[in-house]
Structure formats: structure tokens, C-alpha cells
C-alpha positions in Angstrom: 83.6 184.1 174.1 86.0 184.9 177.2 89.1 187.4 177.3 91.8 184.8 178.1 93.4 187.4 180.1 90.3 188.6 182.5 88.3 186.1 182.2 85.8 188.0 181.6 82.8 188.1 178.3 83.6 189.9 175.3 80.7 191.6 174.0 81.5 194.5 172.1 84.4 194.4 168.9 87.1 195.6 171.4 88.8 192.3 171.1 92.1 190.9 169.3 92.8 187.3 168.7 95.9 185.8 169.0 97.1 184.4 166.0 98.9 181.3 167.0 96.1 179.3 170.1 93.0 181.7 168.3 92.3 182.9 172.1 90.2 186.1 171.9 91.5 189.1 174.5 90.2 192.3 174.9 92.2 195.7 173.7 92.0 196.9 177.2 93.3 193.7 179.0 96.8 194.1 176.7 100.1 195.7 177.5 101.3 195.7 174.0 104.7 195.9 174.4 104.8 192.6 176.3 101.9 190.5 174.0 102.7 192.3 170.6 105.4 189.9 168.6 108.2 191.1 166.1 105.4 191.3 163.2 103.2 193.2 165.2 100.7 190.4 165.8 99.0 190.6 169.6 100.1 187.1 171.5 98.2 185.7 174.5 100.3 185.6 177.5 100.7 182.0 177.2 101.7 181.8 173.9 104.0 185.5 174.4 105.4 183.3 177.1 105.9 179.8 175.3 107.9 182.2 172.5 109.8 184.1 175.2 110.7 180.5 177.0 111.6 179.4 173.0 114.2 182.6 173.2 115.5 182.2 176.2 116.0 178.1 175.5 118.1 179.3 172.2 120.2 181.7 174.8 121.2 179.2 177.5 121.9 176.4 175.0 124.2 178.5 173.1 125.9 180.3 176.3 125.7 178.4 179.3 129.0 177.4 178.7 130.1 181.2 179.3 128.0 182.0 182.2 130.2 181.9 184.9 130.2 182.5 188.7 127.7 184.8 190.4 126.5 185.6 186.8 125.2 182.5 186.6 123.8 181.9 190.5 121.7 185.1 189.0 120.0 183.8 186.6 119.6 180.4 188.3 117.9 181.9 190.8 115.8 184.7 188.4 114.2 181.3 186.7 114.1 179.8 190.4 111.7 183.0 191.0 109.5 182.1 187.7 108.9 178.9 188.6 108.0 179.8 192.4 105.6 182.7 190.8 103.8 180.0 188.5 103.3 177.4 191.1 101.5 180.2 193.2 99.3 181.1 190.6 
């Protein structure tokens, strides 16, 4: 098996599993406050991201209405920035 994260083998039992896609990750690989959900579980950075994009969808839906201004050209052009950053990748 392959850390998700480094790509690299996992051959010792230094190695967490996220709970939601079963991908394995090493311990070392982790910055647990990022991966590390509200029930402690360690999430892979895809699904950490999918439930930080599930958040954020919650946020804007509710309160777009009430961003106004240069508020709002920030964080249209914050998520402008994510999207440029994961096309590079």
C-alpha cells in the first residue's frame, strides 16, 4: 500500500487510514490539525478538502446575500486563487 499523501510505500504500522475513501497515510505525512475531523478521525486531504468545500458550500448559500462590496471581491478572488493552485498541481 501507498501513503496517499507522499506517494510513497508504507511498510512499517506508522500508518492511519482515512475513514471515509479507506486511503492509508503515514503518521509522519499528517498535519493533524488540517486532516483530523471534529471526531478526531484523520481525513485524507481529499476527503478533509471535499468536507471543507461541503462547509464552505453551507456558508455562501446561506450568506451570499450579505457579502457585500470589497468583502465580497475578497473572497471571489481567495476561491479564484484555489482554483488557479489546483489547476497547477
Amino acid at each position: 500500500m501507498k501513503c496517499i499523501i507522499c506517494g510513497k510505500e508504507i511498510k512499517d504500522k506508522d500508518y492511519v487510514q482515512c475513514p471515509d475513501c479507506k486511503n492509508y497515510m503515514h503518521k509522519s505525512c499528517i498535519d493533524e490539525e488540517v486532516l483530523m475531523d471534529v471526531t478526531g478521525e484523520y481525513l485524507c486531504p481529499i476527503c478533509a478538502a471535499r468536507a471543507a468545500l461541503d462547509w464552505l458550500d453551507n456558508i455562501i448559500s446561506l450568506y451570499a446575500s450579505s457579502m457585500k462590496g470589497e468583502d465580497r471581491k475578497e473572497i471571489i478572488e481567495r476561491l479564484k486563487t484555489y482554483i488557479r493552485l489546483l489547476e497547477e498541481a
